[in-house]
C-alpha positions as CSV (number, residue, x, y, z in Angstrom):
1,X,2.1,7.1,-43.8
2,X,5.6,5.5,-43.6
3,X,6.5,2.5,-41.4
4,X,8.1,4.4,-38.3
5,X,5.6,6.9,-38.8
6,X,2.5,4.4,-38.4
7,X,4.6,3.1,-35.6
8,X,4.5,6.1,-34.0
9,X,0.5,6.9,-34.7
10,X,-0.2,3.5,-33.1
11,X,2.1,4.3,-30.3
12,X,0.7,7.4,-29.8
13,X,-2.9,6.0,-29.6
14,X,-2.2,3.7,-27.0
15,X,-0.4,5.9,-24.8
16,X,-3.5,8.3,-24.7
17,X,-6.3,5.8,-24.7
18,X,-4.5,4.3,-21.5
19,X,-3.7,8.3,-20.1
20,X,-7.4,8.8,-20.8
21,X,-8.6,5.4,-18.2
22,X,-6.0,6.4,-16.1
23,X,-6.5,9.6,-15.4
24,X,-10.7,9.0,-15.1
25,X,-11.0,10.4,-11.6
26,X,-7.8,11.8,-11.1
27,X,-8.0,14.6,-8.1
28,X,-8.3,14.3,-4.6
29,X,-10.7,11.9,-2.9
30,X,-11.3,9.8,0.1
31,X,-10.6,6.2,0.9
32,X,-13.8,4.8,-0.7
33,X,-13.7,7.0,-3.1
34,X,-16.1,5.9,-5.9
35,X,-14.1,7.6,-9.2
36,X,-11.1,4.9,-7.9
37,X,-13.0,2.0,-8.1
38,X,-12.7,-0.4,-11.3
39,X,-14.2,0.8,-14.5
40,X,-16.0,-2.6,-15.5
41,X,-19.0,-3.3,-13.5
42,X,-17.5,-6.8,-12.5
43,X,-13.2,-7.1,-12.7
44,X,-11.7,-9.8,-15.4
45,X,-11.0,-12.0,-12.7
46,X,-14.4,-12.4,-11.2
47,X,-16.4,-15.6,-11.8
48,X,-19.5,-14.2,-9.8
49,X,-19.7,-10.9,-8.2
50,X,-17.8,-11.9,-5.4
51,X,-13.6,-11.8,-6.1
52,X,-12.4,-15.2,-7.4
53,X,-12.6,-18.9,-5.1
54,X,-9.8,-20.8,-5.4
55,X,-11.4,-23.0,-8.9
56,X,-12.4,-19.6,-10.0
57,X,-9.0,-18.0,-10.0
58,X,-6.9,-20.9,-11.2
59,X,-9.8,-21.0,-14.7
60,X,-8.9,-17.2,-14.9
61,X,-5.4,-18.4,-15.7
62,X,-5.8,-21.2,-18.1
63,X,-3.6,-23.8,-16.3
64,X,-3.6,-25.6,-19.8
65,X,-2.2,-22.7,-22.4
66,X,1.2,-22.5,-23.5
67,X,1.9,-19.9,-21.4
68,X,1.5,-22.4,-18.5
69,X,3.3,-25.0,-20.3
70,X,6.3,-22.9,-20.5
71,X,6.1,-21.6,-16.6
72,X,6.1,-25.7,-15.6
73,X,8.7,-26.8,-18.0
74,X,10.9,-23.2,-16.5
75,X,9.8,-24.5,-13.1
76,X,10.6,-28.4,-13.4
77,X,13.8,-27.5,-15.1
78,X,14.6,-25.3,-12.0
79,X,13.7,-27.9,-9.4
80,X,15.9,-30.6,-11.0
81,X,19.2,-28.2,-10.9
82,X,18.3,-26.6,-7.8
83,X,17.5,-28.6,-4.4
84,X,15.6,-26.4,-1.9
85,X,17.9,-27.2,1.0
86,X,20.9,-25.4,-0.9
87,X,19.3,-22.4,-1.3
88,X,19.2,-19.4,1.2
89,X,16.9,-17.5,3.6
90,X,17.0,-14.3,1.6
91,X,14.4,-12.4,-0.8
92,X,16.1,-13.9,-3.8
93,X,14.6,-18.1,-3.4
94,X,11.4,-15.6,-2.0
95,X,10.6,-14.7,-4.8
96,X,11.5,-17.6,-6.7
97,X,9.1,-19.4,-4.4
98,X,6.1,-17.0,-4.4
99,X,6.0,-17.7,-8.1
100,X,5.9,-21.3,-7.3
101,X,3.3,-20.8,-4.9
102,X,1.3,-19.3,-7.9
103,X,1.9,-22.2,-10.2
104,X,0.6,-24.8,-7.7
105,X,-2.3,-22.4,-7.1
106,X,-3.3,-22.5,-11.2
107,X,-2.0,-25.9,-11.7
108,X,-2.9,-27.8,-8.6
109,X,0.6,-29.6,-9.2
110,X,1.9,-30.6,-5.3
111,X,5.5,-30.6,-7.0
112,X,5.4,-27.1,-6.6
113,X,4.1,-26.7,-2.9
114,X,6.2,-29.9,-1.9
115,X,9.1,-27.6,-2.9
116,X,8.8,-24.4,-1.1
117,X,7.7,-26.2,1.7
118,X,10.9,-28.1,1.9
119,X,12.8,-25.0,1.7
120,X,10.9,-23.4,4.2
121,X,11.5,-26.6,6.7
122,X,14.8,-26.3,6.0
123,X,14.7,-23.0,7.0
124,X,13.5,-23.4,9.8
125,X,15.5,-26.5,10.9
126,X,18.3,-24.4,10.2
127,X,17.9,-21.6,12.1
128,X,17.4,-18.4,10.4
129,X,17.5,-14.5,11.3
130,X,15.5,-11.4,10.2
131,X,17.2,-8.1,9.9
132,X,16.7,-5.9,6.7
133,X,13.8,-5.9,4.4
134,X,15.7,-9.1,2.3
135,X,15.7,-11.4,5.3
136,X,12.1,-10.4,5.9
137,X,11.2,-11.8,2.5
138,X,11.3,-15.4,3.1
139,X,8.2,-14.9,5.9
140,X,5.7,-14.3,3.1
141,X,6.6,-18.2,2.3
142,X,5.7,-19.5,5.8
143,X,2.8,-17.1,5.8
144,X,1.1,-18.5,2.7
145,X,1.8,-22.2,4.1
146,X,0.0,-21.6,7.1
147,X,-2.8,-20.4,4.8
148,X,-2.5,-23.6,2.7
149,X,-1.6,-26.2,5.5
150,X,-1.6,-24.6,9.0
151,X,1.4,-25.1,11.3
152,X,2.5,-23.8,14.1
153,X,6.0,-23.6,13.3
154,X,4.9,-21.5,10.0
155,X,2.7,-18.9,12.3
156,X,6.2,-18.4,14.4
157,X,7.9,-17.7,11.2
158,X,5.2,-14.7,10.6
159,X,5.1,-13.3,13.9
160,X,8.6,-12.8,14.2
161,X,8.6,-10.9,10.9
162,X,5.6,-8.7,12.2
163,X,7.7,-8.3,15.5
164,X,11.1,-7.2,13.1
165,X,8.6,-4.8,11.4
166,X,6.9,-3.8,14.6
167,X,9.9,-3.1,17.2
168,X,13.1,-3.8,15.8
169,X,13.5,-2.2,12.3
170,X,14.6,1.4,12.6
171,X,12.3,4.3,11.2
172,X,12.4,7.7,9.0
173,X,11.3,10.4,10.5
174,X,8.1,10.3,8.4
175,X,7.5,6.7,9.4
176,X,9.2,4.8,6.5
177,X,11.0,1.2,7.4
178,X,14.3,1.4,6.7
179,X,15.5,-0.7,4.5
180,X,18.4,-2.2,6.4
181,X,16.4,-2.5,9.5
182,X,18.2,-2.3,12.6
183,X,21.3,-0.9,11.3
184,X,21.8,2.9,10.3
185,X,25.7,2.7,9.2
186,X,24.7,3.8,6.1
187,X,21.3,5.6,6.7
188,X,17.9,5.2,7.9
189,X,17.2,4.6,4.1
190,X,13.8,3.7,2.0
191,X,14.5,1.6,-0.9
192,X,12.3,0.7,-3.8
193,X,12.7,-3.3,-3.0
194,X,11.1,-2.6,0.7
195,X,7.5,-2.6,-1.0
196,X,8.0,-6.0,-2.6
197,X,10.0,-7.6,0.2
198,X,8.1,-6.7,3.4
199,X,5.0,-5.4,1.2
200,X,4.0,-8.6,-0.2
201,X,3.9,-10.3,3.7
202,X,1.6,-7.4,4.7
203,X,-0.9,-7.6,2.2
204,X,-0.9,-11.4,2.2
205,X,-1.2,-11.9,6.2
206,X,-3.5,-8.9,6.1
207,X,-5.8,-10.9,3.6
208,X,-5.8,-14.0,5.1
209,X,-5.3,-13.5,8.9
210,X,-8.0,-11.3,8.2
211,X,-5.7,-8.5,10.2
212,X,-6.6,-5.3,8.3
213,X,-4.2,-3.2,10.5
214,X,-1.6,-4.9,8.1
215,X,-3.4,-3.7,5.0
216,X,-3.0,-0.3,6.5
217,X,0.1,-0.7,7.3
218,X,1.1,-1.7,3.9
219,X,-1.1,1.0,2.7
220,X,0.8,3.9,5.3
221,X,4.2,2.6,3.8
222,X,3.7,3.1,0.2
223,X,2.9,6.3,0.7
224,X,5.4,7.0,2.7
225,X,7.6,5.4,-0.1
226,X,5.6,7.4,-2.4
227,X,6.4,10.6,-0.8
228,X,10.1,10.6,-0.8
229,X,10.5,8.6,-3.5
230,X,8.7,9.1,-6.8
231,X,9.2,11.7,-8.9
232,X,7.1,14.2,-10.6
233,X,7.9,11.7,-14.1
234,X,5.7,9.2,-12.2
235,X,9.2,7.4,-11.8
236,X,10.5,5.9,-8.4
237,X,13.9,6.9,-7.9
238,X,16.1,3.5,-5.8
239,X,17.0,5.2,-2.4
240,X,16.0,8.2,0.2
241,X,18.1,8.6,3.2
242,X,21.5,6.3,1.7
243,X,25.1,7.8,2.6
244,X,26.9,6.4,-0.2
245,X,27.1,8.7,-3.5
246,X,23.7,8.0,-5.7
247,X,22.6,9.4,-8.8
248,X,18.8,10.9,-8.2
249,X,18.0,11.7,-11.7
250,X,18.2,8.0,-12.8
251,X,15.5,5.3,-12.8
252,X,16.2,1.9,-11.9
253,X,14.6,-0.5,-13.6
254,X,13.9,-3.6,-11.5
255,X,13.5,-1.5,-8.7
256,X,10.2,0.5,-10.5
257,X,9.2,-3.3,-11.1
258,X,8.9,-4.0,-7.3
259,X,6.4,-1.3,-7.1
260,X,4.2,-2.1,-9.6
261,X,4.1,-5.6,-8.8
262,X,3.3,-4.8,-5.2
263,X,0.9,-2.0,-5.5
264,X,-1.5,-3.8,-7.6
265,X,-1.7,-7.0,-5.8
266,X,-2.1,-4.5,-2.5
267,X,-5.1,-2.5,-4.2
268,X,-6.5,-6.3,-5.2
269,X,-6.9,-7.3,-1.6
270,X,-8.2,-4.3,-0.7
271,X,-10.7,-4.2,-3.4
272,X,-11.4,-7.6,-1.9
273,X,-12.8,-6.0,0.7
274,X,-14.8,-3.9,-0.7
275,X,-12.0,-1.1,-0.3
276,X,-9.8,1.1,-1.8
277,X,-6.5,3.1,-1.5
278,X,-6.8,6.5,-4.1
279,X,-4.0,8.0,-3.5
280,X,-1.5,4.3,-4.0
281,X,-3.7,4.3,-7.0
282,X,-3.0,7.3,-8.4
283,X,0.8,6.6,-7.4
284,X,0.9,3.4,-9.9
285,X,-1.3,5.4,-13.0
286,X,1.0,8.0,-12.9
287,X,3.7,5.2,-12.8
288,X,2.1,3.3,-15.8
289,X,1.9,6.5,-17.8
290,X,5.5,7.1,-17.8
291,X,6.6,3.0,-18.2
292,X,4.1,3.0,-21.2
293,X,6.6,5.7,-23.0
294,X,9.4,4.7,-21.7
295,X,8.7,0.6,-23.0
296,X,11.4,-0.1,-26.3
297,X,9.2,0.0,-28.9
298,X,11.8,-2.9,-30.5
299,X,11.6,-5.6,-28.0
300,X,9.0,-4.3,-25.9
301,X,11.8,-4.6,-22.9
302,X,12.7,-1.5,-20.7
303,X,15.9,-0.3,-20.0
304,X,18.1,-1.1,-16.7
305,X,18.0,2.3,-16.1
306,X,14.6,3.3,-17.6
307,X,15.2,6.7,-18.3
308,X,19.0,6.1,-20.1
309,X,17.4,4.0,-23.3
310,X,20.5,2.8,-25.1
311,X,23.2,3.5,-22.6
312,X,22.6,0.7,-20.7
313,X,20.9,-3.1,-21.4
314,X,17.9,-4.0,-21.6
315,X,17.2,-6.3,-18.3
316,X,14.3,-9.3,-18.2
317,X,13.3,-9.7,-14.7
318,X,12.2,-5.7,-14.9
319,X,9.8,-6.4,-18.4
320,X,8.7,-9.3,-16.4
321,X,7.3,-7.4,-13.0
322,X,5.6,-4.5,-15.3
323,X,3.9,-7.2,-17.3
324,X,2.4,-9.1,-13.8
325,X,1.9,-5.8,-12.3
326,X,0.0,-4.3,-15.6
327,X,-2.1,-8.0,-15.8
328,X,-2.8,-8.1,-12.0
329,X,-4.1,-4.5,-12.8
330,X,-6.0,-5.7,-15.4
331,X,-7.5,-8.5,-13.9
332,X,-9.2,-6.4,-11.2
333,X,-10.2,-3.1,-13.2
334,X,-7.6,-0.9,-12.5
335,X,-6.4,-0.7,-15.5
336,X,-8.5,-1.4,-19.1
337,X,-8.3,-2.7,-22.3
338,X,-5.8,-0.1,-23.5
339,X,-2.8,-1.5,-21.5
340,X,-3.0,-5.2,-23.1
341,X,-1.1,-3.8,-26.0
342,X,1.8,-2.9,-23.4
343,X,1.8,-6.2,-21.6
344,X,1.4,-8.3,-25.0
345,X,4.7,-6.6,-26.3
346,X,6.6,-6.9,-22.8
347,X,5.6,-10.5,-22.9
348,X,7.1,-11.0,-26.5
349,X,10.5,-9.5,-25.2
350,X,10.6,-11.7,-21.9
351,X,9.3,-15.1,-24.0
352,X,13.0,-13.6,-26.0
353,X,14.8,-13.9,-23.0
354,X,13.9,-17.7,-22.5
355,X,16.8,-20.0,-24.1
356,X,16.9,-23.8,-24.1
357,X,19.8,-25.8,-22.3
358,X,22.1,-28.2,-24.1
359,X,19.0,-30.4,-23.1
360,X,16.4,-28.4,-24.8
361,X,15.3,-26.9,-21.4
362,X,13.8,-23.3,-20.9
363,X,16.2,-21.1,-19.1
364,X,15.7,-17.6,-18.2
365,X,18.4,-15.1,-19.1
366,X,19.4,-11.5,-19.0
367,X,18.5,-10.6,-15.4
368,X,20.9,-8.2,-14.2
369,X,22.5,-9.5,-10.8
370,X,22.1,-8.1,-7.2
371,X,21.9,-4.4,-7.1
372,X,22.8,-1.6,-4.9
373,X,21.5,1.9,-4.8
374,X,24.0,4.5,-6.7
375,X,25.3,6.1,-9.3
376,X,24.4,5.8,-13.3
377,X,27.8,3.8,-13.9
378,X,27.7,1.8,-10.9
379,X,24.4,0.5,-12.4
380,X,26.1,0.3,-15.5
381,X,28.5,-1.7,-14.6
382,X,26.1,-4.2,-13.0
383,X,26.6,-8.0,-14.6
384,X,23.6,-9.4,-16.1
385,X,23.5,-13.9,-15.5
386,X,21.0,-16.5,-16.5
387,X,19.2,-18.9,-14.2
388,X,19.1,-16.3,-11.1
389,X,16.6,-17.5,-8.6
390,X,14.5,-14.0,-9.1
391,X,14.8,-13.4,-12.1
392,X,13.4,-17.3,-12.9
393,X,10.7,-16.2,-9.9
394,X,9.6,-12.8,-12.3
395,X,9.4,-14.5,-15.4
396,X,7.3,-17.1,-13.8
397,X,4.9,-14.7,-12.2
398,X,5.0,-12.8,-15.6
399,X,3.5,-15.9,-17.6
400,X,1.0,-17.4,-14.6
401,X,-0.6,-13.8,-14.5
402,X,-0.6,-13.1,-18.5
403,X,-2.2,-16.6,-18.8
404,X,-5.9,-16.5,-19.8
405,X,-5.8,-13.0,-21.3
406,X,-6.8,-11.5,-24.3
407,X,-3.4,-10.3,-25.8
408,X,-4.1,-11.1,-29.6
409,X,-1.5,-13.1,-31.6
């Protein structure tokens, strides 16, 4: 068998072991539906029968392998060039900071807490406003301080983003959150980005408040996302409902990452419960199926525009959210054994991305910069930089979650 040709073969058998898992009780079902639950009798992540304590989950992630070496020395790097107070209320530092909420969770380092927190004071001190999806972001922040510290001025912080979401935020007719809340210049419009930015809040607060109307409510909105915007591929196209001129036969890359980073962390807290959500499930295997042919079999990357291979770039902070998503998925059953190959490869190509400075210090590059909804060349033409706050935030959350597994050599 020649070399592209076993390349292929093993390809191949990867792709249809992970079709096989994923499609194990594919059909219809209810919301406990047993075929949905995880295939293992006890998830990856689980210490005991009971989901993972605070010890438990930070062992799960080896807080001394190189993969954690490399997140702190991104991290510390980051913190020295970057003091909190300069950067912004908007979903770029959030995610940036929810990744260094997850490295003081695994490493117990304060550096990482004290630094989030001081954004978030600043914040606050500053004054800040809450108006699209983005400037809803930064409230998943002061929600997971008031679950590490308490504060009152943290709960405020929360509230008024549930109030935005609530009241204030206009509405599809189906019930989906616009994506530029209260204004409609340009459409009542779903985009991809919604389900991370507001998403992420839900399922958190839900969680920890414990307020399971916000589980459901994350749980309404995907698939109300999932509705109008995936594709019969599996694919999310960006937009529904946007005035400008957009392509709807393209696939944004980054955008696809969004969903599979906060889908799986959603099904995890509900599975915390004792819960589940079929039908969001069934919307991430189908995604999975199509990202698992779609990954470049080179660099183990995916394309800006995933279904355009070679006409565009090949963009990090997209290989870095399928790699969380498909390990957070793997951690609690939802997806087996057969995806590691995916996220072992993806890893590779985002440990590629990661240059040292003129001071032998990690630095994240390739991220393509913000991005609208529209057509294939506007996406195209979008810039890629290094150092971007979320695309530092993805590659951290990428390492932390791929920490502790069992991805070979």
């Amino acid at each position: 068998m020649g070399c592209q040709a076993s390349i292929r073969w093993q390809r191949g058998l990867v792709v249809t072991l992970l079709a096989l898992q994923l499609c194990s009780g594919c059909g219809e079902g209810t919301a406990t539906s047993t075929a949905a639950q995880p295939t293992s009798a006890q998830p990856y992540d689980y210490c005991t029968d009971r989901p993972p304590d605070a010890a438990c989950y930070a062992a799960k992630r080896a807080p001394l392998s190189d993969n954690m070496a490399l997140a702190r020395a991104i991290a510390d790097r980051y913190i020295s060039e970057h003091p909190p107070a300069t950067q912004k209320w908007d979903w770029g530092p959030t995610v940036q900071m929810f990744a260094f909420s997850e490295l003081y969770r695994v490493t117990g380092d304060a550096t990482y807490q004290q630094y989030y927190k001081q954004w978030m004071d600043a914040q606050i001190a500053q004054g800040y406003a809450i108006h699209s999806s983005d400037t809803c972001a930064p409230a998943l922040i002061a929600a997971i301080l008031s679950m590490q510290l308490g504060g009152e001025q943290y709960h405020v912080v929360v509230n008024d983003a549930l109030d935005y979401l609530d009241h204030r935020a206009l509405r599809t007719a189906q019930g989906g959150i616009n994506h530029l809340g209260d204004s409609s210049v340009l459409g009542v419009t779903l985009w991809l980005d919604s389900l991370f930015m507001f998403g992420n809040l839900l399922t958190r607060w839900g969680e920890f408040a414990p307020d399971p109307a916000r589980l459901d409510m994350m749980g309404g909105q995907f698939r109300i996302f999932t509705e109008l915007l995936q594709s019969p591929s599996g694919l999310y196209v960006h937009a529904y409902g946007y005035k400008p001129k957009v392509d709807t036969d393209i696939y944004w890359g980054r955008g696809n990452g969004w969903v599979t980073a906060a889908g799986y962390d959603y099904l995890r807290a509900r599975l915390g419960r004792g819960e589940d959500d079929p039908l969001v499930q069934q919307a991430l295997r189908n995604q999975v199926n199509a990202l698992v042919e779609l990954q470049d079999q080179d660099t183990g990357l995916w394309w800006t525009i995933l279904n355009r291979p070679g006409e565009t770039y090949l963009e990090t902070s997209a290989g870095a959210l399928f790699a969380y998503g498909m390990a957070r998925a793997y951690r609690y059953g939802f997806l087996d054994a057969a995806v590691l190959p995916v996220v072992a490869k993806a890893m590779h190509g985002v440990r590629s991305r990661i240059v040292n400075d003129d001071q032998g210090r990690p630095v994240v590059t390739g991220v393509s910069l913000g991005t609208s909804a529209g057509t294939f060349q506007y996406y195209k033409s979008i810039a890629t930089g290094d150092d971007i706050n979320y695309g530092v935030g993805a590659v951290l959350l990428s390492l932390i979650e791929t920490s502790g597994l069992p991805l070979g050599g």
